[in-house]
VMD Tcl script that builds the backbone (N, CA, C; Angstrom):
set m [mol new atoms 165]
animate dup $m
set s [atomselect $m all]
$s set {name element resname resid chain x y z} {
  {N N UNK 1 A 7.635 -47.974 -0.934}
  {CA C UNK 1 A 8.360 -46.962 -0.185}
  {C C UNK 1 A 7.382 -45.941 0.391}
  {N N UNK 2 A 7.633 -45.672 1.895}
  {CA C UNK 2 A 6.373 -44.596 2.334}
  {C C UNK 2 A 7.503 -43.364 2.353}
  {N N UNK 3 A 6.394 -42.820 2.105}
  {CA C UNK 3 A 6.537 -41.249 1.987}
  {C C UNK 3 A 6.441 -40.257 3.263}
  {N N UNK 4 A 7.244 -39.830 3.988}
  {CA C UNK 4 A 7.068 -39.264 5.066}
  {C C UNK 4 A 6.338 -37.670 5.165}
  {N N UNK 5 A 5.470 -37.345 5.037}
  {CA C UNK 5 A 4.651 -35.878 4.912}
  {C C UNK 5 A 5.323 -35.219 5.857}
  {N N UNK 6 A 5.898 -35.315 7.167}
  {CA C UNK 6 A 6.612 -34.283 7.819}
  {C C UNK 6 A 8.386 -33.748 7.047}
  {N N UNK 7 A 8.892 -34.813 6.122}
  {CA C UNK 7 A 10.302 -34.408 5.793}
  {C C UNK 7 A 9.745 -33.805 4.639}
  {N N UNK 8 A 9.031 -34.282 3.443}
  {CA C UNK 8 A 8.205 -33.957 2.506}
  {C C UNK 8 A 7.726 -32.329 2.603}
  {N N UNK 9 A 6.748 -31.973 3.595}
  {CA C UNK 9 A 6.289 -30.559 3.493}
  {C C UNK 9 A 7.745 -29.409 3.476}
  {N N UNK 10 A 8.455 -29.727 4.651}
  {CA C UNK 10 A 9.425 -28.494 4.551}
  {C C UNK 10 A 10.435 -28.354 2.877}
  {N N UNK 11 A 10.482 -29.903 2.926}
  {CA C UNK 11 A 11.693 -29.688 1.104}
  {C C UNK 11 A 10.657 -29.431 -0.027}
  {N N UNK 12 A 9.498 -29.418 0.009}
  {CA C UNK 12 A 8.493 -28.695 -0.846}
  {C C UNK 12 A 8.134 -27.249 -0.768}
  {N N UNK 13 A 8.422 -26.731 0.289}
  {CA C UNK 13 A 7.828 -25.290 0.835}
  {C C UNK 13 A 9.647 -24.818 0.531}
  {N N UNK 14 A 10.238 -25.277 0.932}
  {CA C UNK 14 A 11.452 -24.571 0.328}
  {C C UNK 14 A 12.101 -24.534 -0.356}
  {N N UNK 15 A 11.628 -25.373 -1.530}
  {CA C UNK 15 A 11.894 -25.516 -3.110}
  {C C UNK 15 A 11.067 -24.400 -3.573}
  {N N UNK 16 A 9.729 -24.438 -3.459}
  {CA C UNK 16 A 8.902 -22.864 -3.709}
  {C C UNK 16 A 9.409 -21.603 -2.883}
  {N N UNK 17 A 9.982 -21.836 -2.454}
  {CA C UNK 17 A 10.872 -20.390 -1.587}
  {C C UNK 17 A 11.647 -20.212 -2.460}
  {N N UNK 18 A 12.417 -21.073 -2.854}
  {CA C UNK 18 A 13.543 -20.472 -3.977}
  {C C UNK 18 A 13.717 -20.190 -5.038}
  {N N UNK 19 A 12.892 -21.065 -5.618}
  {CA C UNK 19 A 11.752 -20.466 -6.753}
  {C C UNK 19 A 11.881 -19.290 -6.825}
  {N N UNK 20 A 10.776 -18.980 -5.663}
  {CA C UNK 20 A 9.894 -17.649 -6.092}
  {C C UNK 20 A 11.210 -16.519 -5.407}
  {N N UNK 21 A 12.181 -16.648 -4.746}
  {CA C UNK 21 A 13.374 -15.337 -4.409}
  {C C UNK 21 A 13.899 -15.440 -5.901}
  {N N UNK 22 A 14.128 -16.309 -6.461}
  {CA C UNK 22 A 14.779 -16.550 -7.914}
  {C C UNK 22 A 14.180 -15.381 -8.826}
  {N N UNK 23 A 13.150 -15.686 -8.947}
  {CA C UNK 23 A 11.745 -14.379 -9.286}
  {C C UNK 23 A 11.463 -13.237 -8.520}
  {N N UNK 24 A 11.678 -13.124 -7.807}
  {CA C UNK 24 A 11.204 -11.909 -7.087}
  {C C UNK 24 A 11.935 -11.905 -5.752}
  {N N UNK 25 A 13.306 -11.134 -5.410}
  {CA C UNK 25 A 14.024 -11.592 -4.299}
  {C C UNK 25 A 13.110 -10.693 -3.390}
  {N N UNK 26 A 12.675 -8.881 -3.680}
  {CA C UNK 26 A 12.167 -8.409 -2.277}
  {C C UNK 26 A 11.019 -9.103 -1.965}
  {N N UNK 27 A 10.121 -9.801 -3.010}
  {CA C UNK 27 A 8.677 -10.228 -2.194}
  {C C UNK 27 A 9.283 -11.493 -1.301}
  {N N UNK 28 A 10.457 -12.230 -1.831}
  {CA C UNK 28 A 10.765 -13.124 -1.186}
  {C C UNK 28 A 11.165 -13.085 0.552}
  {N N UNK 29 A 11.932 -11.798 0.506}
  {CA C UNK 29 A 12.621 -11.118 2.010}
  {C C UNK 29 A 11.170 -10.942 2.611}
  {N N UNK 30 A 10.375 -10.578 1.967}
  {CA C UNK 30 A 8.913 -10.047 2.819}
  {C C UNK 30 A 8.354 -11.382 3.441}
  {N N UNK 31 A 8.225 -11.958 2.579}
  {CA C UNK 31 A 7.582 -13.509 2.906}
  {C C UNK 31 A 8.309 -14.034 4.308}
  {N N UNK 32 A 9.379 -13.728 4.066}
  {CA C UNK 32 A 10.160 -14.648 5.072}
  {C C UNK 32 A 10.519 -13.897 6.092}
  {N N UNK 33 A 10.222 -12.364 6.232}
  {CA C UNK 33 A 10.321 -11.701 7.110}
  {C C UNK 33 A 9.121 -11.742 8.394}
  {N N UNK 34 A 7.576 -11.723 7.614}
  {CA C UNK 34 A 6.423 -12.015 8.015}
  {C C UNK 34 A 6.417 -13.723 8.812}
  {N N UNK 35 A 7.168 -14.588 8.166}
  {CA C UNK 35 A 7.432 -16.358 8.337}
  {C C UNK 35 A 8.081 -15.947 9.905}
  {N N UNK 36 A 9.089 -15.230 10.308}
  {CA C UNK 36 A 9.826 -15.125 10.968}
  {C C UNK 36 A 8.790 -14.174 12.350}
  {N N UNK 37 A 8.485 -13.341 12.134}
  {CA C UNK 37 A 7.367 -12.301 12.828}
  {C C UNK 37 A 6.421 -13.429 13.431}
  {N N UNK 38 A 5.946 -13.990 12.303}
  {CA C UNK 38 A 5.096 -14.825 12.839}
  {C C UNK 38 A 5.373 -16.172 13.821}
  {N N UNK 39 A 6.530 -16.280 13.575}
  {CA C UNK 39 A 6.938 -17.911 14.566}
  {C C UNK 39 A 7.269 -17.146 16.183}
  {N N UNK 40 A 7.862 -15.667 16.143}
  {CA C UNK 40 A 8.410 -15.165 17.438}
  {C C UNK 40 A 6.986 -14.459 18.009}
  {N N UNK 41 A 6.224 -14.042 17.306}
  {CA C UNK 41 A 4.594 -14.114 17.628}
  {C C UNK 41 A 4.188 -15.298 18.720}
  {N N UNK 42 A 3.972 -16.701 17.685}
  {CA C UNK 42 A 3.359 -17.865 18.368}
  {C C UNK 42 A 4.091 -18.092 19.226}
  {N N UNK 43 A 5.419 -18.284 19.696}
  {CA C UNK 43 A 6.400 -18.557 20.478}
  {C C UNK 43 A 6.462 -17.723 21.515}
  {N N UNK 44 A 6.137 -16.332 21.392}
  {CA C UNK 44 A 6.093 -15.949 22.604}
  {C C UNK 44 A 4.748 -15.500 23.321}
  {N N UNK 45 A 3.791 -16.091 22.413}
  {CA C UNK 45 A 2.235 -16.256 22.843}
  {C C UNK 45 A 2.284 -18.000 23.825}
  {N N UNK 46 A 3.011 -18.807 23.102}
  {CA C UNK 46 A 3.091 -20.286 23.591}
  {C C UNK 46 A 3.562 -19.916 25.481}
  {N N UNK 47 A 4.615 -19.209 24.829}
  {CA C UNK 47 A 5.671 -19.511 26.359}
  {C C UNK 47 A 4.389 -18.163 27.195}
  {N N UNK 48 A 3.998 -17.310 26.974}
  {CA C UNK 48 A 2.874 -16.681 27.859}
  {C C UNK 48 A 1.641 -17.783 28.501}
  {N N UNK 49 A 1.095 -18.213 27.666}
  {CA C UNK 49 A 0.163 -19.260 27.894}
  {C C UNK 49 A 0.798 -20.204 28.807}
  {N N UNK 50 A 2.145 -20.719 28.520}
  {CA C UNK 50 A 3.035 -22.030 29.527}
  {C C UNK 50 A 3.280 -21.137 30.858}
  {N N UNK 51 A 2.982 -19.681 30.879}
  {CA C UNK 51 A 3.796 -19.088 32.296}
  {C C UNK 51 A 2.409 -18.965 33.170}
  {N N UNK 52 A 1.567 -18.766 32.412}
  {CA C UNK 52 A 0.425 -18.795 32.824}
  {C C UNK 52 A -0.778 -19.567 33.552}
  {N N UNK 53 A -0.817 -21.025 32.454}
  {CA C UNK 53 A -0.691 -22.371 33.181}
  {C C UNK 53 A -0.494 -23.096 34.338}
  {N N UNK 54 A 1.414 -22.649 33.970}
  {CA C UNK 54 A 1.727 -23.242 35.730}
  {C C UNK 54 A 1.757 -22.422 36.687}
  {N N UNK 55 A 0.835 -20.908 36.888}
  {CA C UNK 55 A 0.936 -20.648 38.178}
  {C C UNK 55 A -0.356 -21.225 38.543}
}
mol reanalyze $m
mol bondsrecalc $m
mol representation Tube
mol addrep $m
């Protein structure tokens, strides 16, 4: 049976997410607040770079 590393990483990273809110819910909100900061960061660095590109 193969093991798929792309379905694999996210149900591993969010088994330790729940974990650790289980333990510690505000460091948990922080974590995932920063997770969140950071994706609308790259995303709107991506789509700058894509506007940029095609002129």
């Amino acid at each position: 049976m193969l093991v798929r590393p792309r379905k694999v990483l996210p149900t591993v990273l969010t088994i330790c997410l729940a974990l650790y809110a289980l333990k510690d819910p505000e460091g948990a909100a922080t974590v995932v607040k920063a997770a969140a900061h950071l994706v609308m960061s790259a995303s709107e660095s991506l789509a700058r770079f894509i506007h940029t590109a095609s002129n």
